[in-house]
GULUM-282493 format. One record per residue (C-alpha): x, y, z; residue number from 1; residue in one letter. Coordinates in nm, 2 decimals. Example, Ala and Ser with C-alpha at 12.3 -4.5 7.8 and 13.67 -1.06 7.14 Angstrom:
2
<pt x="1.23" y="-0.45" z="0.78" nr="1" rest="a"/>
<pt x="1.37" y="-0.11" z="0.71" nr="2" rest="s"/>
END
This chain:
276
<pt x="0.95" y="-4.42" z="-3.63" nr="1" rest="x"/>
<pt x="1.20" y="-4.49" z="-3.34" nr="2" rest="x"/>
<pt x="1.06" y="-4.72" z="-3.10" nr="3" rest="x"/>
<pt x="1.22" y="-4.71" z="-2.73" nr="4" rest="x"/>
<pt x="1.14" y="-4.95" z="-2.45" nr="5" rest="x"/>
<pt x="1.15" y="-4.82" z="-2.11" nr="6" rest="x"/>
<pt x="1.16" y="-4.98" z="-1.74" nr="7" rest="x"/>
<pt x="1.15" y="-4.73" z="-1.46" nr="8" rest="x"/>
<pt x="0.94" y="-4.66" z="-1.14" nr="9" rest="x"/>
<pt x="0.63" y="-4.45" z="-1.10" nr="10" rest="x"/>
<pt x="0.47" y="-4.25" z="-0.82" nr="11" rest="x"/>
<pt x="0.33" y="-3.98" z="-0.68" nr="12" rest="x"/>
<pt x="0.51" y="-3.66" z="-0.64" nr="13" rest="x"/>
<pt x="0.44" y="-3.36" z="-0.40" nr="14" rest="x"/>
<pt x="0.57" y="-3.01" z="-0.44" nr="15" rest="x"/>
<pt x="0.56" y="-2.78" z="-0.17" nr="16" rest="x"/>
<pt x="0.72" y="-2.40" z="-0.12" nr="17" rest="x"/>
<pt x="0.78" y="-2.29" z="0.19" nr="18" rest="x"/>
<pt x="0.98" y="-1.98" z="0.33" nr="19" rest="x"/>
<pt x="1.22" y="-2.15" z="0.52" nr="20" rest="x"/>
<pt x="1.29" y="-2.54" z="0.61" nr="21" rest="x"/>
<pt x="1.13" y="-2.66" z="0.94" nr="22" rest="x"/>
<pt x="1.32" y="-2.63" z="1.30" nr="23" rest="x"/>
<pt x="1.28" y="-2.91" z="1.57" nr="24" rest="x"/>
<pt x="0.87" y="-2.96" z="1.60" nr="25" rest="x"/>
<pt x="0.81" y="-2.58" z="1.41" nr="26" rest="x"/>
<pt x="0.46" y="-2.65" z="1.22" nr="27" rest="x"/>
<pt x="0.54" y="-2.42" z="0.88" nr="28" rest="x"/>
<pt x="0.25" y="-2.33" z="0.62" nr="29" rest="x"/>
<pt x="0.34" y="-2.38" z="0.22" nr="30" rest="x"/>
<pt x="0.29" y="-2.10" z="0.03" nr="31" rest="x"/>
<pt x="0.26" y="-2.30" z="-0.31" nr="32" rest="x"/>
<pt x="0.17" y="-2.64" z="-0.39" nr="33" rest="x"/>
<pt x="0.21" y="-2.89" z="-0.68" nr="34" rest="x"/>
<pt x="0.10" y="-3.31" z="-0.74" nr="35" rest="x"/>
<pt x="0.23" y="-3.48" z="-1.07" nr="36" rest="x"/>
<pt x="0.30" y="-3.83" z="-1.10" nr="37" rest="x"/>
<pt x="0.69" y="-3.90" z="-1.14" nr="38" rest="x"/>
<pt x="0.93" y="-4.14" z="-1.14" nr="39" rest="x"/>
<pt x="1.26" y="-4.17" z="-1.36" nr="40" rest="x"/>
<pt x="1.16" y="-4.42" z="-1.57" nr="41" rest="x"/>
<pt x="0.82" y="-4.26" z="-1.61" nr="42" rest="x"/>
<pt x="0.93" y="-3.92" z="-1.74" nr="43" rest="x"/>
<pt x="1.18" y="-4.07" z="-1.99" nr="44" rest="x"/>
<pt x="0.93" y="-4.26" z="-2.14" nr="45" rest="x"/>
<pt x="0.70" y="-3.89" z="-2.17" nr="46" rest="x"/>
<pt x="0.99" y="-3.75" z="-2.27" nr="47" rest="x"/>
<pt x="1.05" y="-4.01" z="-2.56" nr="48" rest="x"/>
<pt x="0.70" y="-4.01" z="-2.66" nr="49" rest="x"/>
<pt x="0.64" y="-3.62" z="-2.67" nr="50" rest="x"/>
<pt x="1.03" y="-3.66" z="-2.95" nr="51" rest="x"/>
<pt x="0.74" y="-3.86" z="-3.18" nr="52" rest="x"/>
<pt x="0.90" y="-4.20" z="-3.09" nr="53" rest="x"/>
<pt x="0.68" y="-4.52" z="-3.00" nr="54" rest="x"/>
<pt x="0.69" y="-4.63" z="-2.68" nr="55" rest="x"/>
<pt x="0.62" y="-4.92" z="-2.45" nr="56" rest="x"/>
<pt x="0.67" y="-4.85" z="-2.08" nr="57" rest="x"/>
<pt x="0.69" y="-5.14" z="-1.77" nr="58" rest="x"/>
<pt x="0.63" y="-5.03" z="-1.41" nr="59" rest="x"/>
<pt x="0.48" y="-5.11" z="-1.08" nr="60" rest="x"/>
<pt x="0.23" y="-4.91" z="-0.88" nr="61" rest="x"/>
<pt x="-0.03" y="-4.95" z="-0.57" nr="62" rest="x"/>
<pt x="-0.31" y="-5.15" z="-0.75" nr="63" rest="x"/>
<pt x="-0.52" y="-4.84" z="-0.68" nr="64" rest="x"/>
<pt x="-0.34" y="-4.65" z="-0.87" nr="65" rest="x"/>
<pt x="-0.31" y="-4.89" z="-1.20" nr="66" rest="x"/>
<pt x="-0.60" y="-4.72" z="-1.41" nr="67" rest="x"/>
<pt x="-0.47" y="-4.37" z="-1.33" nr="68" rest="x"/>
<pt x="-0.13" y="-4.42" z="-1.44" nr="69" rest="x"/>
<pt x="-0.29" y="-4.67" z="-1.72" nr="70" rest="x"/>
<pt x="-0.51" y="-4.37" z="-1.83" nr="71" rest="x"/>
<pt x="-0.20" y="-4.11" z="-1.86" nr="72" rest="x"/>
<pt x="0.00" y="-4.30" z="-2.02" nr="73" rest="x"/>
<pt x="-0.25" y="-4.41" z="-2.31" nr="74" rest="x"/>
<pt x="-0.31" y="-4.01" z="-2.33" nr="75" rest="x"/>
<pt x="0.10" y="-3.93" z="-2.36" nr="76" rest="x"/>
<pt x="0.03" y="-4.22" z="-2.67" nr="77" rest="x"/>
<pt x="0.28" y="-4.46" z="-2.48" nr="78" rest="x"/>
<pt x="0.24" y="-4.85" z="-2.42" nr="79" rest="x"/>
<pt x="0.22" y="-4.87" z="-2.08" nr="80" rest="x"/>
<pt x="0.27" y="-5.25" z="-1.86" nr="81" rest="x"/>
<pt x="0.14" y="-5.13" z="-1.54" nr="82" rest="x"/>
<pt x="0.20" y="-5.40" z="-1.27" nr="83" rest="x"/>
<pt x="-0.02" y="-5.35" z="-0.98" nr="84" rest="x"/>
<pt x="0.13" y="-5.45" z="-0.62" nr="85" rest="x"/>
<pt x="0.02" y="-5.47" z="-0.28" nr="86" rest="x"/>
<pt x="0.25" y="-5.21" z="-0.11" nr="87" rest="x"/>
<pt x="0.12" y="-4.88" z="-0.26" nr="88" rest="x"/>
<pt x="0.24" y="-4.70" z="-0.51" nr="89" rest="x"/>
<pt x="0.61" y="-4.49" z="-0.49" nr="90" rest="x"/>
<pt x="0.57" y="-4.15" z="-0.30" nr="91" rest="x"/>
<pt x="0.78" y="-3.81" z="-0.32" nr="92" rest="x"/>
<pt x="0.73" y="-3.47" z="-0.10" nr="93" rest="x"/>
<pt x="1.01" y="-3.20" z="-0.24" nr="94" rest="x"/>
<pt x="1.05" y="-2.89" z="-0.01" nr="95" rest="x"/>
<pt x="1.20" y="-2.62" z="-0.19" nr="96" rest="x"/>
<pt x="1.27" y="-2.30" z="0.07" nr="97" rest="x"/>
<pt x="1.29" y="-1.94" z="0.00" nr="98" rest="x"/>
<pt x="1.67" y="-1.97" z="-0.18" nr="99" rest="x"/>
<pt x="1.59" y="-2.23" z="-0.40" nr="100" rest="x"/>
<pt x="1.75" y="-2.53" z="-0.18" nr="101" rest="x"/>
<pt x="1.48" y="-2.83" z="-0.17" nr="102" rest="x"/>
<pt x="1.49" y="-3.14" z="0.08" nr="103" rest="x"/>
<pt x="1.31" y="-3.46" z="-0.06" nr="104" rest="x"/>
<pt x="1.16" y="-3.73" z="0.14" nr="105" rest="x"/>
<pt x="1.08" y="-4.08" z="-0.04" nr="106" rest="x"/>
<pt x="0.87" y="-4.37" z="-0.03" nr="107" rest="x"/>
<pt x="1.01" y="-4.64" z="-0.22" nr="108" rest="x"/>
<pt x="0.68" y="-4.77" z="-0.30" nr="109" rest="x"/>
<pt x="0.53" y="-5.09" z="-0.52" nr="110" rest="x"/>
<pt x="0.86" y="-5.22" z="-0.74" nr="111" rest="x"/>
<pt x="0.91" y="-5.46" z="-1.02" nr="112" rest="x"/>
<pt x="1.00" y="-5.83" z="-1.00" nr="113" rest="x"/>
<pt x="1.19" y="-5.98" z="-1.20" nr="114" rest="x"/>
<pt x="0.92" y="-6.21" z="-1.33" nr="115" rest="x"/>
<pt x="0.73" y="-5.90" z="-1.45" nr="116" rest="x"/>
<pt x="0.99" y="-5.88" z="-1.71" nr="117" rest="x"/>
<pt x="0.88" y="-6.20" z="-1.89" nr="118" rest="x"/>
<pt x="0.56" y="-6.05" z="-2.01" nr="119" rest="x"/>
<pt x="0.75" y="-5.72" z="-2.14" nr="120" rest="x"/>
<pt x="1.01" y="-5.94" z="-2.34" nr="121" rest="x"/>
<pt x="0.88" y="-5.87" z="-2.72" nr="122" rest="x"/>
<pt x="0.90" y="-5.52" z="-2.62" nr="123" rest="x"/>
<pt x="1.22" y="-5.51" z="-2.57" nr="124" rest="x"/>
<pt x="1.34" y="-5.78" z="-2.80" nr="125" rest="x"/>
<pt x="1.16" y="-5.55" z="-3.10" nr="126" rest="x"/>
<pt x="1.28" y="-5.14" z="-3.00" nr="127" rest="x"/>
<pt x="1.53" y="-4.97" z="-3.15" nr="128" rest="x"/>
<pt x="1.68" y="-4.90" z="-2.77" nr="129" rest="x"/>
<pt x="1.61" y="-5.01" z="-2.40" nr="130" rest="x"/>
<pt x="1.60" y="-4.70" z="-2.15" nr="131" rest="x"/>
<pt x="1.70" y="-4.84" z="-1.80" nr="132" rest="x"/>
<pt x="1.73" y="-4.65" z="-1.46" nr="133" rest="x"/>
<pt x="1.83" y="-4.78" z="-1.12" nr="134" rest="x"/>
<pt x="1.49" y="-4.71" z="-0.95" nr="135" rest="x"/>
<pt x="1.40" y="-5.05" z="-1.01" nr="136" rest="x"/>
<pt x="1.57" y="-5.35" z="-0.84" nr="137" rest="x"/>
<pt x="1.88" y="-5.47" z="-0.99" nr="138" rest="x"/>
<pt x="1.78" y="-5.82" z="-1.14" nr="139" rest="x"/>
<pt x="1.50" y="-5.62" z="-1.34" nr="140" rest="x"/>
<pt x="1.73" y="-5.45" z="-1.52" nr="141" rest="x"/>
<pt x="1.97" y="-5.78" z="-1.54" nr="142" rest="x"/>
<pt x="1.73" y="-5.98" z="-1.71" nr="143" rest="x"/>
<pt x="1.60" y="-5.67" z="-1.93" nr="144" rest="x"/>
<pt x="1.94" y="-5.63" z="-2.09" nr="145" rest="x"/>
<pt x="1.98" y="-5.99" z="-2.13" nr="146" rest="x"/>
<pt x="1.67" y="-5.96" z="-2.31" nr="147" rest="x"/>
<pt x="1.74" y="-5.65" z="-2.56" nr="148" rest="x"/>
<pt x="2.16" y="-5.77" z="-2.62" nr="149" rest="x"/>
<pt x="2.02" y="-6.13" z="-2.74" nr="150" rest="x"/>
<pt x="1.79" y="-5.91" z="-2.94" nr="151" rest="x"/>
<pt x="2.09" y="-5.71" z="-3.09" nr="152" rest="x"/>
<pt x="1.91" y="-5.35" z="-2.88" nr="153" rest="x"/>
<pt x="2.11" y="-5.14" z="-2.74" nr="154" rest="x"/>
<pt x="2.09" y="-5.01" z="-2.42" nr="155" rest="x"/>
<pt x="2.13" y="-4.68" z="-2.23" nr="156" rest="x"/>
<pt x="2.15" y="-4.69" z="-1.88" nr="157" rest="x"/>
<pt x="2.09" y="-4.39" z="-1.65" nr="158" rest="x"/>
<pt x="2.25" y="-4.48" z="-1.35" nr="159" rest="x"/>
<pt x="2.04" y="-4.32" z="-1.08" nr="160" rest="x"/>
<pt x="2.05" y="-4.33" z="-0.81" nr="161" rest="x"/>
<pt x="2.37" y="-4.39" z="-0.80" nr="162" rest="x"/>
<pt x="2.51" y="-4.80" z="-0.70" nr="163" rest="x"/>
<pt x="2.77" y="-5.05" z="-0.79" nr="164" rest="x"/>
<pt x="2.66" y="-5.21" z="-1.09" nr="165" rest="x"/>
<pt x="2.67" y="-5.62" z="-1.16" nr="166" rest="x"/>
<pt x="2.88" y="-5.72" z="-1.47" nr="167" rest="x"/>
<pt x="2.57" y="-5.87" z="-1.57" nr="168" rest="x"/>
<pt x="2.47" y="-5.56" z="-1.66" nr="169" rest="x"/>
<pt x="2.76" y="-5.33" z="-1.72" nr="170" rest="x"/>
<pt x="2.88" y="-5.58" z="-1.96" nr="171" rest="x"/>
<pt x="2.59" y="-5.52" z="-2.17" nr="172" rest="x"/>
<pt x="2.52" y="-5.17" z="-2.21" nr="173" rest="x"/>
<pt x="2.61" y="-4.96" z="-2.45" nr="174" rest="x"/>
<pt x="2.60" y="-4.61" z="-2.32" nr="175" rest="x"/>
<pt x="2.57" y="-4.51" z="-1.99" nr="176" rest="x"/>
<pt x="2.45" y="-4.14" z="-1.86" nr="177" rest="x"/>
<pt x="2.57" y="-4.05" z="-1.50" nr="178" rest="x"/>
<pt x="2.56" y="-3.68" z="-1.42" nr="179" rest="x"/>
<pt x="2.88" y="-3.59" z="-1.20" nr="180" rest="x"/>
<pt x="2.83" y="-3.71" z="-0.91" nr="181" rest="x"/>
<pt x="2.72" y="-4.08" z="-1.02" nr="182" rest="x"/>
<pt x="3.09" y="-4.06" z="-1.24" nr="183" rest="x"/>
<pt x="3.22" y="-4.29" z="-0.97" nr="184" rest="x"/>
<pt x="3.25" y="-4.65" z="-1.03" nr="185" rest="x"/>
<pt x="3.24" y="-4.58" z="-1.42" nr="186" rest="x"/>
<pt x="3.58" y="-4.53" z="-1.52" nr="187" rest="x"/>
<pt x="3.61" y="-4.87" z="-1.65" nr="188" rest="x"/>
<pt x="3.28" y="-5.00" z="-1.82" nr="189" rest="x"/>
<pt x="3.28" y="-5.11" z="-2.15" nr="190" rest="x"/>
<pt x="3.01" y="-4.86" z="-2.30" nr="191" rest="x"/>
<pt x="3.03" y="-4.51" z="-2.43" nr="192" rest="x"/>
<pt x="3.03" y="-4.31" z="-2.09" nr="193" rest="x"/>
<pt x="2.79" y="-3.95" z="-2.16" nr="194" rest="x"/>
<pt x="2.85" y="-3.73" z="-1.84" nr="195" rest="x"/>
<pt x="2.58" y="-3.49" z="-1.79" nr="196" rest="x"/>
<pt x="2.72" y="-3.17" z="-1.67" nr="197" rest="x"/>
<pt x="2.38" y="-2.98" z="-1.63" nr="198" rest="x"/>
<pt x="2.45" y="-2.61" z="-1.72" nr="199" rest="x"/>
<pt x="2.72" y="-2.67" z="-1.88" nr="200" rest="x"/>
<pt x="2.63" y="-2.95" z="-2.14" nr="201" rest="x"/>
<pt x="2.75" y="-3.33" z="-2.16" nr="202" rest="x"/>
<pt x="3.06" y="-3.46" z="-2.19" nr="203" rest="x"/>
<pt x="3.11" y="-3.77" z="-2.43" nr="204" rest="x"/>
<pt x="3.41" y="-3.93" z="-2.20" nr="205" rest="x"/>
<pt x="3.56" y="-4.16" z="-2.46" nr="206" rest="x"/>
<pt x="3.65" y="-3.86" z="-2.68" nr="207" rest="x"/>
<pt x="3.65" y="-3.57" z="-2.42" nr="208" rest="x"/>
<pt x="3.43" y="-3.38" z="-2.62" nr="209" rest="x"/>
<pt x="3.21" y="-3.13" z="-2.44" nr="210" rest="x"/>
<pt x="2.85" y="-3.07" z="-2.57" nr="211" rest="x"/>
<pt x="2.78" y="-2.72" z="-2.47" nr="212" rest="x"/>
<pt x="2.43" y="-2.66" z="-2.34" nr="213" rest="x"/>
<pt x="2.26" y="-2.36" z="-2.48" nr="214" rest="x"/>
<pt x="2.04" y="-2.18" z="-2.26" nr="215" rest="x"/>
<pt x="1.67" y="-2.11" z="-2.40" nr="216" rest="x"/>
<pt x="1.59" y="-1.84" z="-2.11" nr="217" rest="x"/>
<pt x="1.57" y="-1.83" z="-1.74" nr="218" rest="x"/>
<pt x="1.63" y="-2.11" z="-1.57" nr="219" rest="x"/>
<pt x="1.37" y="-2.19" z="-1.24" nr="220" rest="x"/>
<pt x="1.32" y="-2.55" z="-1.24" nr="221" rest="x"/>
<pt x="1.60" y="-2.81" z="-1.32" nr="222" rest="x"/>
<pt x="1.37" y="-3.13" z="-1.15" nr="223" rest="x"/>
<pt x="1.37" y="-3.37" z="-1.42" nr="224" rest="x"/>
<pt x="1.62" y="-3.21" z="-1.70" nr="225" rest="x"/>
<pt x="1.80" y="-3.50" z="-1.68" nr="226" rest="x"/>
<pt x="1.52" y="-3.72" z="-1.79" nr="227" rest="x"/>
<pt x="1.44" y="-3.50" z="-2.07" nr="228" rest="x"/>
<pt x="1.81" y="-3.61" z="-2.19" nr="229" rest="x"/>
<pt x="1.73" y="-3.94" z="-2.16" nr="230" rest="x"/>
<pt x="1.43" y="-3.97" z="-2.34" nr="231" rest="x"/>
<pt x="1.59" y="-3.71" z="-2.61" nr="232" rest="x"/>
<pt x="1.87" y="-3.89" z="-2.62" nr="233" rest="x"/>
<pt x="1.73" y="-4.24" z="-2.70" nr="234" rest="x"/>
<pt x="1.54" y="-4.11" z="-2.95" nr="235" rest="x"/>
<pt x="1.76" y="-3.92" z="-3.15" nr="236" rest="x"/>
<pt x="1.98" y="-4.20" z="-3.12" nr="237" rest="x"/>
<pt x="1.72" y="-4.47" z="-3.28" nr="238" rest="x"/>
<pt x="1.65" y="-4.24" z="-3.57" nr="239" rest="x"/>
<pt x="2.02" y="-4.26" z="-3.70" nr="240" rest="x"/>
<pt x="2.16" y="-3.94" z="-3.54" nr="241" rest="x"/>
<pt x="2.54" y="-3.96" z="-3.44" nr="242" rest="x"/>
<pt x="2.62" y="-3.93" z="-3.03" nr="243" rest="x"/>
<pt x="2.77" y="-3.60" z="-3.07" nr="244" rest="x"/>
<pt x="2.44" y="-3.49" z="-3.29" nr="245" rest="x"/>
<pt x="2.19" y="-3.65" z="-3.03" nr="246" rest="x"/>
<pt x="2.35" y="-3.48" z="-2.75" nr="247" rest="x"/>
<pt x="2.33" y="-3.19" z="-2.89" nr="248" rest="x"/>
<pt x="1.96" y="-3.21" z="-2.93" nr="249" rest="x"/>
<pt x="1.91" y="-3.36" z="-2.54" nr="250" rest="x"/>
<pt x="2.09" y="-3.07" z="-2.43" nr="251" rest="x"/>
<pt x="1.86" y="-2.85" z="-2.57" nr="252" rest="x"/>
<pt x="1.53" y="-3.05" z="-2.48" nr="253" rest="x"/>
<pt x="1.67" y="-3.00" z="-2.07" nr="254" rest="x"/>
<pt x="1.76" y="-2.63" z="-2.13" nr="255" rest="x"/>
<pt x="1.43" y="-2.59" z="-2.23" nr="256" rest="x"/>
<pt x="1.29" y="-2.78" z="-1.97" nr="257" rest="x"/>
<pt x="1.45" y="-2.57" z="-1.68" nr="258" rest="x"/>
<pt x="1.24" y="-2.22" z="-1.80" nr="259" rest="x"/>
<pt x="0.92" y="-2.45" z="-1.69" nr="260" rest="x"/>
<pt x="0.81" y="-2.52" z="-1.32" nr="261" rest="x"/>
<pt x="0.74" y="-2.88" z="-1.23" nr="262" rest="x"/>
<pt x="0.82" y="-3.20" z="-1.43" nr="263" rest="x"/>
<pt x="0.54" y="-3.31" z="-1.68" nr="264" rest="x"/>
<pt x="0.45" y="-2.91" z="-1.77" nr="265" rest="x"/>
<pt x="0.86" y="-2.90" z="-1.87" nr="266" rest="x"/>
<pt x="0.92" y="-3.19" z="-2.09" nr="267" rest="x"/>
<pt x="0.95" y="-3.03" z="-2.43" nr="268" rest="x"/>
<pt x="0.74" y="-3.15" z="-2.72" nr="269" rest="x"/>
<pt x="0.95" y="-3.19" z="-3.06" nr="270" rest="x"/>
<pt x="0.76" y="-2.95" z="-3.31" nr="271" rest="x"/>
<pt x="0.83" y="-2.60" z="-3.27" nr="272" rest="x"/>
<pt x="0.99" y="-2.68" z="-2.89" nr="273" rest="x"/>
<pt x="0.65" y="-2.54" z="-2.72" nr="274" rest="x"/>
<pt x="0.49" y="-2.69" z="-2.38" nr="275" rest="x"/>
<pt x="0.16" y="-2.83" z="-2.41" nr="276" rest="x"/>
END
């Protein structure tokens, strides 16, 4: 069984439909309305344990919210850390209008510290591969891949949202997977580079080889597809599968995740590719 460590941040998300975006103080009434917890981090490591994988999650929330997010993830049959903090858990409110466009306000919420990573150590030290983000502060994920390269893991880093990244860390992992827009800054990183081009596929960058994505209906929903690679991705990769071949399989995991609404109901299970 592949076993993938994850650090990443969890919160609270909101999702509201409403027909157009507000204008000045206009008061304007949803017509739909969604609440999930989210988080990068969090839905790679559902994403990783719906491919059959074990996994071991560390995160922060509000201390109010550590048994909630405790209780899910023991149910989604992942390892969860959950670090409670004073400031209250990470909060999201996505908009999305009457054409599809969305606006998203944040609330960075409760975060790691870097001592929090001490605790999670064997963790990492013992997976097959270390799933990072950049939703957690930047000496968390320093001292994470410290951990996993003395520990011979290797480490894919989603670099989202996008920053410059310390050598620290650069320097040790071995894949990163920036969509288009967080390219920048990249070109010259020692890891594979895996550029996810949403519709369209991946591109592995030190080849040029495009992985087409192949659509598995209509698309309404592409929050979280990238995620869904991610989690795919690690996997695949852990159980022996060659970059091209894991691809491949992420690509399909987040076409099927954009036929579903919402982030949790979309992440793809392994057998047979149904929702639960």
């Amino acid at each position: 069984m592949a076993r993938i460590s994850v650090i990443g941040l969890t919160g609270n998300s909101v999702f509201m439909r409403v027909p157009h975006f507000h204008a000045g103080g206009e008061t304007v009434h949803a017509t739909d309305f969604h609440s999930e917890l989210g988080g990068k981090g969090f839905n790679q490591a559902v994403a990783a344990a719906r491919q059959g994988a074990e996994v071991s999650f560390l995160t922060a929330v509000g201390a109010d919210d550590v048994e909630k997010v405790r209780a899910f993830l023991s149910a989604e049959g992942i390892t969860g850390m959950v670090v409670g903090k004073t400031t209250p858990s990470a909060h999201a409110t996505i908009l999305t209008d009457g054409t599809g466009e969305t606006r998203v306000t944040v609330f960075p919420g409760a975060r790691l510290d870097v001592s929090d990573v001490e605790p999670f150590a064997e963790a990492i030290a013992t997976a097959d591969i270390l799933l990072l983000t950049n939703e957690v502060p930047e000496d968390v994920n320093v001292r994470a891949a410290e951990i996993a390269s003395a520990a011979g893991v290797k480490t894919i880093l989603n670099p989202a949202p996008a920053r410059a990244l310390p050598t620290a860390l650069s320097s040790r992992v071995s894949i990163f997977t920036p969509n288009e827009f967080e390219m920048a800054g990249l070109e010259n990183v020692p890891g594979e580079v895996v550029e996810t081009l949403g519709a369209k596929g991946c591109r592995i960058c030190s080849t040029g080889e495009v992985i087409p994505a192949v659509p598995c209906g209509e698309a309404v929903d592409s929050t979280g597809a990238g995620d869904t690679f991610n989690g795919v991705l690690a996997v695949r990769l852990a159980e022996g599968q060659s970059l091209a071949e894991a691809c491949a399989e992420a690509n399909a995991a987040a076409a099927q995740s954009v036929t579903v609404r919402y982030v949790l109901p979309s992440i793809p299970y392994r057998h047979n590719r149904t929702m639960r």
